[in-house]
C-alpha positions as CSV (number, residue, x, y, z in Angstrom):
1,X,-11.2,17.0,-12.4
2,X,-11.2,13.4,-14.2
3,X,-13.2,10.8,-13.3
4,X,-10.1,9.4,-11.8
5,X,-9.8,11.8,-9.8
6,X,-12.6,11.9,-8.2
7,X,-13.0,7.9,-6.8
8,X,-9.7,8.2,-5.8
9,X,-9.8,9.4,-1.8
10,X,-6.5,9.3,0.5
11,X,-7.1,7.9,3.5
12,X,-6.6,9.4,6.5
13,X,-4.7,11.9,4.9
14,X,-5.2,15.2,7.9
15,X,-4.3,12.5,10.6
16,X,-0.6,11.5,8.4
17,X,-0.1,15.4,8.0
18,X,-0.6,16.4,11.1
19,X,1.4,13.1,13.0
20,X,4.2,13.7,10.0
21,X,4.2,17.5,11.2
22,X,4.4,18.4,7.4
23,X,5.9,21.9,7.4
24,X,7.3,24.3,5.2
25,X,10.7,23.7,3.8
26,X,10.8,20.1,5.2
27,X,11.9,16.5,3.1
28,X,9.0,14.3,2.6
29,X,9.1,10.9,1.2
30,X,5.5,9.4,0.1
31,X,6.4,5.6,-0.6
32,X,3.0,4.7,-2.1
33,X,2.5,7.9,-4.4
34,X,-0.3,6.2,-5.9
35,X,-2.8,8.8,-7.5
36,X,-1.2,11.4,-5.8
37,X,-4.0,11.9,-2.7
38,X,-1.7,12.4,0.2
39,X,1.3,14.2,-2.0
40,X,-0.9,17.2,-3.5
41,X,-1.8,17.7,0.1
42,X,1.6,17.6,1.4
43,X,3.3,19.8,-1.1
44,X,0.9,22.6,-0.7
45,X,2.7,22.5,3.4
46,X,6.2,22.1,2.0
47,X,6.8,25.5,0.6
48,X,9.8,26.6,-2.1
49,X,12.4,25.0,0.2
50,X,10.8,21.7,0.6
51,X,11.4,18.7,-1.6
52,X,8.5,16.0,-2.1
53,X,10.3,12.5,-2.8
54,X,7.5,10.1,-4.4
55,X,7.9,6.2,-4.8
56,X,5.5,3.8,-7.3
57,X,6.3,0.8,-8.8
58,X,2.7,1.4,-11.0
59,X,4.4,3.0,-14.1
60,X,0.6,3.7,-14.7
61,X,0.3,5.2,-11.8
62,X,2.9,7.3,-11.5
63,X,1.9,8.8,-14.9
64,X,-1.5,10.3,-13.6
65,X,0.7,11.3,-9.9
66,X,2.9,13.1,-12.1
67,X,-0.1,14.9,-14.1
68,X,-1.7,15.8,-10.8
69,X,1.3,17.0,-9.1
70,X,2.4,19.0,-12.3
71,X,-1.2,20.7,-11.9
72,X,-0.8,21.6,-8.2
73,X,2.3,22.3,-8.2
74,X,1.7,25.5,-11.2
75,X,-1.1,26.5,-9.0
76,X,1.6,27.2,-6.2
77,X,3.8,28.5,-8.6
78,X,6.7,30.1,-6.7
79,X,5.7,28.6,-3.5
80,X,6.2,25.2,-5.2
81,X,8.3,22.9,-3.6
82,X,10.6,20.9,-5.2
83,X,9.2,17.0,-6.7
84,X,11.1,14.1,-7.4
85,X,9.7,10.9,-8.6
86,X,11.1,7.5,-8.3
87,X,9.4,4.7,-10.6
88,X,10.9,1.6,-8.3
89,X,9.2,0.0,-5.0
90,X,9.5,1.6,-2.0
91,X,11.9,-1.1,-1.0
92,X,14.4,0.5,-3.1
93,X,14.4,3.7,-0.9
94,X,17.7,3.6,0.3
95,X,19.4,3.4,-2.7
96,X,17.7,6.7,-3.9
97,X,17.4,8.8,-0.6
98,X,20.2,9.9,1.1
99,X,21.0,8.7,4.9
100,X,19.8,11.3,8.1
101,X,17.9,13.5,4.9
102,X,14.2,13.2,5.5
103,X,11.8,14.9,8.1
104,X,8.7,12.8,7.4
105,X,8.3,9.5,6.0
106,X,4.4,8.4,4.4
107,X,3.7,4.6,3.5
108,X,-0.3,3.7,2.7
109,X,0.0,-0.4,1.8
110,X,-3.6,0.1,0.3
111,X,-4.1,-1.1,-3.3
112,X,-5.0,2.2,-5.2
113,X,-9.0,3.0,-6.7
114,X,-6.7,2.6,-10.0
115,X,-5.9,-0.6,-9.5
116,X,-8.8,-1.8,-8.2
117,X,-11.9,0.0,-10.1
118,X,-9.7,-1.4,-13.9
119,X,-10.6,-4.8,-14.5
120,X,-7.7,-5.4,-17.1
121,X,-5.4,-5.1,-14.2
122,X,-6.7,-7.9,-12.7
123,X,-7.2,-7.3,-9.2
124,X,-10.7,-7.7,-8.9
125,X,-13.7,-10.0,-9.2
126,X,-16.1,-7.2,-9.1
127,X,-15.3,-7.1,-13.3
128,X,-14.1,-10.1,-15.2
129,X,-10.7,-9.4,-16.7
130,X,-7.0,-11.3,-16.8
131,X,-6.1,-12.4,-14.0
132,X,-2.6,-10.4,-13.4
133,X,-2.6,-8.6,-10.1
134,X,0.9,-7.0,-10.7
135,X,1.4,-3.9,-9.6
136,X,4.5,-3.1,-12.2
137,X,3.0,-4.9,-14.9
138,X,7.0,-4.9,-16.2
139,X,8.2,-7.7,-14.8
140,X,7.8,-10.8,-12.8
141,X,5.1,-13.4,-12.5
142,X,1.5,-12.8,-12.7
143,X,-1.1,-14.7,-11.0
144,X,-1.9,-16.3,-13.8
145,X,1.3,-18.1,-13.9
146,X,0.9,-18.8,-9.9
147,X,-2.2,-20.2,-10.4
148,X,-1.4,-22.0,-13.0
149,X,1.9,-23.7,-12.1
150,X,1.9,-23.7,-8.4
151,X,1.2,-27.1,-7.0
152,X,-1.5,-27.4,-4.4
153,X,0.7,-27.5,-1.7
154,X,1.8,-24.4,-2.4
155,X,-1.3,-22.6,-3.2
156,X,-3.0,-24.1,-0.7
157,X,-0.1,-22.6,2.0
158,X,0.2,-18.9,0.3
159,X,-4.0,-18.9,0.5
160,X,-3.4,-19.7,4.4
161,X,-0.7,-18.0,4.9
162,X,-1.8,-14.7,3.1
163,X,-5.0,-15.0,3.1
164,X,-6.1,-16.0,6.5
165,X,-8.1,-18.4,4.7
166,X,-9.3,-21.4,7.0
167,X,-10.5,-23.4,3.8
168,X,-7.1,-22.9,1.9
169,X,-7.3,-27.1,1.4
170,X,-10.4,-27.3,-0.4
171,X,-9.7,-23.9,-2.4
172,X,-6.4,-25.0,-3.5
173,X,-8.2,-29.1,-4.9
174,X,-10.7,-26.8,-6.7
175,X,-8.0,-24.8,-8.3
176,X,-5.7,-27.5,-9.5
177,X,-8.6,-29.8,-10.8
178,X,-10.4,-25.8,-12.7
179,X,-7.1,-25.5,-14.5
180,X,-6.1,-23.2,-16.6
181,X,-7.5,-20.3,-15.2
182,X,-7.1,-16.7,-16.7
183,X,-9.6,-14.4,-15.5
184,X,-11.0,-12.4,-12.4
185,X,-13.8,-13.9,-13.1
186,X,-13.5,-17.3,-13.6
187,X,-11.2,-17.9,-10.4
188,X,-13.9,-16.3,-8.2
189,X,-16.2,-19.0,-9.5
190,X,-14.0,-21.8,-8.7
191,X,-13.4,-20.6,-5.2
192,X,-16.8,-19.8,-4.3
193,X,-18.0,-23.3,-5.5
194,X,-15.2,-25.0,-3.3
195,X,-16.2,-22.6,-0.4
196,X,-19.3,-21.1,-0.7
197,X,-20.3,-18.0,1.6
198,X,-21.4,-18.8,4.7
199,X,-24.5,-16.9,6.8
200,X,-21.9,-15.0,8.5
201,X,-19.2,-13.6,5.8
202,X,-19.6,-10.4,5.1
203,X,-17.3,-10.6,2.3
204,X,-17.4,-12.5,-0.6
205,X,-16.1,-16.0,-0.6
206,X,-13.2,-15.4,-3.0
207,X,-11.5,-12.0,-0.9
208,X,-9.2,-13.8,1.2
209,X,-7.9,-15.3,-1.9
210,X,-7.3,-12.8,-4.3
211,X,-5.7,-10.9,-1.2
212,X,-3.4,-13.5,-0.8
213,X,-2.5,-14.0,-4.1
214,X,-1.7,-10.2,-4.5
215,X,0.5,-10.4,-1.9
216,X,2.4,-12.9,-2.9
217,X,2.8,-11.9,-6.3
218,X,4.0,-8.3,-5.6
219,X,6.1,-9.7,-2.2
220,X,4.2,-6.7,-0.4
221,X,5.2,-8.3,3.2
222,X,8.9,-8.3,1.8
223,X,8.8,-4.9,0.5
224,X,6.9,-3.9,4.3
225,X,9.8,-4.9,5.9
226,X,12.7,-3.7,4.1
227,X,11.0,-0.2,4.1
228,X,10.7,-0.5,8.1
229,X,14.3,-1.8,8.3
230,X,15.5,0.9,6.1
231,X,13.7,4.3,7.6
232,X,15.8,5.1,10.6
233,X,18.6,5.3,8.4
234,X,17.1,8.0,6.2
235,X,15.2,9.9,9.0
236,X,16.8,13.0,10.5
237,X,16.5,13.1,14.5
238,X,12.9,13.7,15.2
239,X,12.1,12.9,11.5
240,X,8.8,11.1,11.4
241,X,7.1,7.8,10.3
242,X,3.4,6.9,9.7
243,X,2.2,4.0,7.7
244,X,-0.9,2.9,6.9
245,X,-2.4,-1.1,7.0
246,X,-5.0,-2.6,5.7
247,X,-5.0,-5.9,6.9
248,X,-3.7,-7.6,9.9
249,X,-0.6,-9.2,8.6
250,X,0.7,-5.4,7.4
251,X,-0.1,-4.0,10.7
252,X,1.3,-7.0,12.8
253,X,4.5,-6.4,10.6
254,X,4.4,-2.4,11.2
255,X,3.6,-3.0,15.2
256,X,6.2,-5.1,16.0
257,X,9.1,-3.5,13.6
258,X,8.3,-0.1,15.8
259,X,8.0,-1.9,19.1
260,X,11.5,-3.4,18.7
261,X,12.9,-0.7,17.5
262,X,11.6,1.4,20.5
263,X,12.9,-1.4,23.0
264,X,16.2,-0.3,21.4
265,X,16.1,3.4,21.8
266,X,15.5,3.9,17.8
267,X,12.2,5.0,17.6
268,X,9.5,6.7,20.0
269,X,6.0,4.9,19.2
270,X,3.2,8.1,18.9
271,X,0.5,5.8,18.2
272,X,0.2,3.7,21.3
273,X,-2.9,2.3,19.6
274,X,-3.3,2.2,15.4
275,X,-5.7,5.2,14.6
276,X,-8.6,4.6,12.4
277,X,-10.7,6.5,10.4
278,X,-13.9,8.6,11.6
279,X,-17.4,7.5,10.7
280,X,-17.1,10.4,8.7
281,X,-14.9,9.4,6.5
282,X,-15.5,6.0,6.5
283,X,-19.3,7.1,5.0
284,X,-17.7,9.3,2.6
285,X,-15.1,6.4,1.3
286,X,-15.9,2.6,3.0
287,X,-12.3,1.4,1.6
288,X,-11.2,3.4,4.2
289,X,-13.1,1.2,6.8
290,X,-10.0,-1.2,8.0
291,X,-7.1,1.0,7.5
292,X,-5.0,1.3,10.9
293,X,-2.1,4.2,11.0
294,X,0.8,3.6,13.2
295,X,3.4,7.2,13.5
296,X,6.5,7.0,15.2
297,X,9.4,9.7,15.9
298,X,13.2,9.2,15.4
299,X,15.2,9.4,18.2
300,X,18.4,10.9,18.4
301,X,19.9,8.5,20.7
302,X,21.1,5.8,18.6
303,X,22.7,8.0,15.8
């Protein structure tokens, strides 16, 4: 087992199984294969006559998934189920699954250990590095170039908007008059000078705005919603959804998406409130500390 391997810890992973009713010869899609956690759990369920469908937009990523999964999968050997991957976002789902085909459907919106614990990926103070936050390093912006080139209007809105973040004004000034900016490091410094941590945060001063800039620069709300618009389409009757938040403005999206869907007879809502992890697990991995899983259940009515 690499060292990879072992920081990286799926959360909730028995309560998605069990709500997904993984099963042997079944269709599963995971949408955030990440590192593989929840997947080389799943397949082991799945059998010869299941197929595991895996989404990352993290070419990274879905390098060491494919490495993992290769690994368990020659374990099975016959028993192995049969593993697609799919290097695109998850919002591209219906354009590579096909319509009324899957039985479960698995989405964990958490940034992965990978991209987190490697500082030249940008998405955390905890190490100085560039400041890129990209999740498909490919293409698009950076948050270099947001910080950079945004006016303060505008960062000062995404850092509210995103982030939650009541001092978005003064963060935004600071910004502007620190330009340029290119690291982790450096941008945490100019946040926490504008807005220094006060005697009740118990996070540091610059979270809400690295959160928000992440979000903004990978869409992730956009990519939320087209996933939740598109999975009725692709679940069979009685086929299965659980995703997994870690912040309020993923589960808000998630909540009401399903509660409208069940006003109109599409879905049946299993989760009446978001479970959370045990303290058990939350001692054993604290990034598992604010997820919230929401499961929900096709129903046949509306085909």
């Amino acid at each position: 087992m690499t060292n990879r391997d072992q920081r990286h810890v799926p959360v909730l992973c028995k309560e998605a199984i069990e709500f997904l009713r993984v099963r042997a010869g079944a269709t599963v899609v995971d949408c955030t294969l990440g590192m593989a956690g929840h997947a080389t759990e799943v397949i082991q369920l799945l059998g010869a006559e299941g197929h595991l469908i895996g989404f990352d937009r993290d070419p990274e990523a879905l390098d060491l998934a494919k490495v993992r999964l290769a690994r368990v999968a020659n374990e099975l050997g016959s028993q192995a189920p049969r593993i697609t991957l799919v290097g695109e976002a998850f919002s591209s789902i219906a354009s590579h699954v096909e319509p009324v085909s899957v039985d479960g459907l698995l989405a964990d919106f958490g940034v992965s250990s990978l991209q987190l614990d490697e500082a030249r990926r940008g998405f955390s103070f905890m190490a100085d590095g560039p400041l890129d936050m990209r999740m498909d390093t490919r293409s698009g912006p950076d948050a270099a170039q947001v910080v950079n080139e945004a006016s303060e209007r505008e960062l000062a809105d995404l850092i509210y908007e995103y982030g939650d973040e009541r001092r978005s004004r003064r963060i935004a000034r600071a910004i502007v008059r620190g330009r340029p900016i290119t690291t982790t490091g450096q941008l945490a410094r100019v946040v926490a000078s504008a807005a220094p941590a006060m005697k009740q945060d118990r996070i540091h001063p610059a979270t809400r705005t690295f959160q928000a800039l992440r979000i903004y620069v990978n869409r992730e709300l956009d990519e939320i919603r087209a996933l939740l618009e598109a999975a009725p389409r692709l679940l069979k009757p009685s086929g299965r959804l659980a995703v997994i938040s870690f912040h309020s403005l993923e589960d808000r999206i998630a909540k009401d998406s399903l509660r409208e869907g069940a006003r109109q007879g599409i879905w049946e809502i299993l989760t009446k409130k978001p479970v959370t992890p045990g303290e058990e697990e939350m001692d054993r991995n604290p990034r598992s500390r604010s997820a919230k899983m929401r499961a929900a259940e096709r129903t046949a009515s509306s085909l």
